[in-house]
C-alpha positions as CSV (number, residue, x, y, z in Angstrom):
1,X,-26.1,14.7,-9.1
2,X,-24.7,11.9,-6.9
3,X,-22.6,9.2,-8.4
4,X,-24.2,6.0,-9.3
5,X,-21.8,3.9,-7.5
6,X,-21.8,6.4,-4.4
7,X,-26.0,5.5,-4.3
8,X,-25.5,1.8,-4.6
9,X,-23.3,1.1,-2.5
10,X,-24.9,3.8,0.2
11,X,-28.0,1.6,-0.4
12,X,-26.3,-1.2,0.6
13,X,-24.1,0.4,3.6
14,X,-27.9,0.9,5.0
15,X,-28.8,-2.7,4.9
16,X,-25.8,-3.5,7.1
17,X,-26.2,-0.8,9.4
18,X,-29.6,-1.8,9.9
19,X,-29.4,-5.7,10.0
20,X,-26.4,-4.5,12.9
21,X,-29.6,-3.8,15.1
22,X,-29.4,0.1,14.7
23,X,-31.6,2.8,13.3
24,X,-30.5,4.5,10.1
25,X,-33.0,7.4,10.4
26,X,-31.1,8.1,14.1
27,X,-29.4,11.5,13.6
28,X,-25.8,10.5,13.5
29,X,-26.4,7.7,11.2
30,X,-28.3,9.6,8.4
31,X,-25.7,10.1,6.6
32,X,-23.8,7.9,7.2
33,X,-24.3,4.8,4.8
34,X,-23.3,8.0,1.8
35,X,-20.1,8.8,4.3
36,X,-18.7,5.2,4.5
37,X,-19.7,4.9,0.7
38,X,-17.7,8.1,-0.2
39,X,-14.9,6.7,2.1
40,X,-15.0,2.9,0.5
41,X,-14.3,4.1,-2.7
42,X,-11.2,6.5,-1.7
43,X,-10.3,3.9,0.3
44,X,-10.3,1.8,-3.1
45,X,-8.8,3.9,-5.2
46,X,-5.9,2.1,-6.2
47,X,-8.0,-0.5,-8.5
48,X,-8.0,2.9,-11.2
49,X,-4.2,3.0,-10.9
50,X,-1.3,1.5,-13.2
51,X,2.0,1.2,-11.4
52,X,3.9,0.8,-14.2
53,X,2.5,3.8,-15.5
54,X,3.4,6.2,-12.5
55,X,6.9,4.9,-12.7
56,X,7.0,5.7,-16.4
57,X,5.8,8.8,-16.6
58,X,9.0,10.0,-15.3
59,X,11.8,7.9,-16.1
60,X,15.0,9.4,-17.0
61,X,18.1,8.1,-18.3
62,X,20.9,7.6,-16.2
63,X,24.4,6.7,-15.5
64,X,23.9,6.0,-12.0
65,X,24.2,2.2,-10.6
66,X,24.3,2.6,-6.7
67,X,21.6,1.8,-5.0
68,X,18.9,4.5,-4.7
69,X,16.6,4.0,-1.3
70,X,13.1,5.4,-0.5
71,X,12.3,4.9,3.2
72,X,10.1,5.3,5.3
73,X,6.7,5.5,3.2
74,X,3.5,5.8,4.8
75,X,0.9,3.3,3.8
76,X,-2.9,2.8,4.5
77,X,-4.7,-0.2,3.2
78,X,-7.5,-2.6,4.0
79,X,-6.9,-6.1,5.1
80,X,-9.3,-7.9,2.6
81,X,-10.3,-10.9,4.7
82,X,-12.2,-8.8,7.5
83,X,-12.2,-5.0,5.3
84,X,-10.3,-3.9,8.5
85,X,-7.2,-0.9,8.1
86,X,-3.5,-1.8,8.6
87,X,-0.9,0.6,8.4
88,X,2.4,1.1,8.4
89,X,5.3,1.5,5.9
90,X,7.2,0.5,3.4
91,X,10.9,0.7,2.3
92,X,12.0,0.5,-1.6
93,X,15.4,0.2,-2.9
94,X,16.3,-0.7,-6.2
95,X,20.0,-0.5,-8.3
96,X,19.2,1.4,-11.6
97,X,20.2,-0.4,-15.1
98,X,20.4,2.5,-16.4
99,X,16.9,4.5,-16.0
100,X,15.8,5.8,-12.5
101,X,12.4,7.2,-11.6
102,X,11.3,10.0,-9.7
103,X,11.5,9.9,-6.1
104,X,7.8,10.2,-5.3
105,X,7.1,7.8,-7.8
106,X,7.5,5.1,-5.7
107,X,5.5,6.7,-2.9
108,X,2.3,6.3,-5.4
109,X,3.2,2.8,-6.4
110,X,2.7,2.2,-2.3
111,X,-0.7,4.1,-2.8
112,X,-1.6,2.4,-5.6
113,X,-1.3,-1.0,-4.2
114,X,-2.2,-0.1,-1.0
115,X,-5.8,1.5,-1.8
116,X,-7.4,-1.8,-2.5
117,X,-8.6,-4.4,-0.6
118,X,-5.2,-6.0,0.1
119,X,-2.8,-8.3,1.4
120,X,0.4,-7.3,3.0
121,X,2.3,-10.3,1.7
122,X,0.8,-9.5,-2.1
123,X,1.7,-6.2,-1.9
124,X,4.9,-6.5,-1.3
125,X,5.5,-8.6,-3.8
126,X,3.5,-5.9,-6.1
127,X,5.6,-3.3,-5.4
128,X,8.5,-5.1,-6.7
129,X,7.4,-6.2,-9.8
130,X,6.3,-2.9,-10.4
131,X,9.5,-1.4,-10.5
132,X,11.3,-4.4,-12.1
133,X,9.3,-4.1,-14.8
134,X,9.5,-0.6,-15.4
135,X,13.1,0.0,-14.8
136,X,14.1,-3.2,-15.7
137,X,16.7,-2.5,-12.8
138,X,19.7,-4.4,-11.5
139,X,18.0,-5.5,-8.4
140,X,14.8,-4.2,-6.3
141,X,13.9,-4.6,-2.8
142,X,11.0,-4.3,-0.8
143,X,10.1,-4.3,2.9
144,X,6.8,-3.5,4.7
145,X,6.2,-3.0,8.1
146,X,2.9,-2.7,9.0
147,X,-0.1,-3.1,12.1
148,X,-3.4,-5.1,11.1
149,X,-6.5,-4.1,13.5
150,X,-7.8,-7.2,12.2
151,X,-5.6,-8.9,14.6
152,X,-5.4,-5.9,17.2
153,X,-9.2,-5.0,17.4
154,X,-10.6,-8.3,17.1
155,X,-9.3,-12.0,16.8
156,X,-6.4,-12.9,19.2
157,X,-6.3,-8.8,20.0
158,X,-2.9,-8.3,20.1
159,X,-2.1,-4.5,20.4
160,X,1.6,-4.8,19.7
161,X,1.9,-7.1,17.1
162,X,3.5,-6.1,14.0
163,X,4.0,-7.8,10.5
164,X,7.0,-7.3,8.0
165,X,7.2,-8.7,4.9
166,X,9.9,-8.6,2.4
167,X,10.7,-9.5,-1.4
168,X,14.0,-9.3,-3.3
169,X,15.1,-9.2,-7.1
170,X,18.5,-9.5,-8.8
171,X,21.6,-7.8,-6.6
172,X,19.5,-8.2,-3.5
173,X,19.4,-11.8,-3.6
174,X,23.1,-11.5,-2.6
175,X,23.7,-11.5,0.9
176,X,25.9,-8.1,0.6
177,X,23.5,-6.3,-0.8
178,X,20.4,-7.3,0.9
179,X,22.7,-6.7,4.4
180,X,23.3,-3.5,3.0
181,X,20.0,-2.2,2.2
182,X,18.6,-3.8,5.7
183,X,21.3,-1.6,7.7
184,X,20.3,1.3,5.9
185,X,16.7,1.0,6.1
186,X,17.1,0.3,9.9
187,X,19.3,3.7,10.4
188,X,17.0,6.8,11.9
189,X,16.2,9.4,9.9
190,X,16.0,12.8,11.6
């Protein structure tokens, strides 16, 4: 039996395809309306996840106060203004105050606040909060580095363009630390 929400919102996904001008009983569009449907709500997952839960549910107690750097995290999310993809990723560093999390950890608080409909700026700044108020850390950063087809496949079309946003708490408000962070993040990783 399908999901509710998976027939409603194919129902719907129908009505647009066919108020486009096309014919929904054409072979390759059959299915489609259930496909984009199915895909919306992965897509959108993120809405069913707590942040501050993922970082909890492994937090450990530790005498460690260097800074502790995840790079290079891949994020997919959908520009809420035009429900367009952008993609990129995102950089996390924070200085434990005595608890860290598990690594991956902060790869799913990307994912959770990437699978929603989304803003690059607000995310960021979602991210952070996250993990300050979970660890209750020293200091957190966060840069993103993402590309919006809303402006490469439509609007001013700009192929190349690229958007990074940043966000800094506690020690990374110092311009020592935030240089230090931004040097490392910038270093290849092979």
């Amino acid at each position: 039996m399908k999901n509710k929400k998976v027939i409603d919102l194919s129902q719907k996904y129908k009505e647009i395809i066919e108020n486009l001008g096309e014919n929904t009983q054409r072979e390759g569009l059959l299915k489609t309306p259930e496909r984009v449907a199915k895909s919306n709500l992965y897509l959108t997952q993120g809405y069913k996840m707590n942040a501050v839960e993922i970082l909890n549910s492994a937090k450990f107690k530790e005498d460690y106060n260097e800074m502790i750097i995840v790079k290079d995290i891949e994020l997919y999310s959908m520009c809420e203004h035009h429900m367009l993809p952008f993609f990129g990723k995102a950089h996390i560093a924070y200085i434990p105050n005595g608890y860290i999390t598990g690594l991956s950890k902060l790869a799913r608080v990307v994912d959770c606040y990437a699978r929603r409909l989304q803003v690059q700026e607000r995310m960021t700044h979602q991210i952070l909060d996250a993990v300050k108020e979970a660890l209750n850390p020293l200091g957190v950063a966060v840069v993103i580095e993402a590309k919006h087809l809303c402006m490469m496949m439509r609007g001013v079309q700009k192929q190349n363009s690229s958007t990074t946003t940043s966000a800094f708490f506690g020690a990374f408000e110092m311009e020592e630390t935030r240089g230090e962070f931004l040097r490392l993040v910038s270093l290849n990783s092979n």
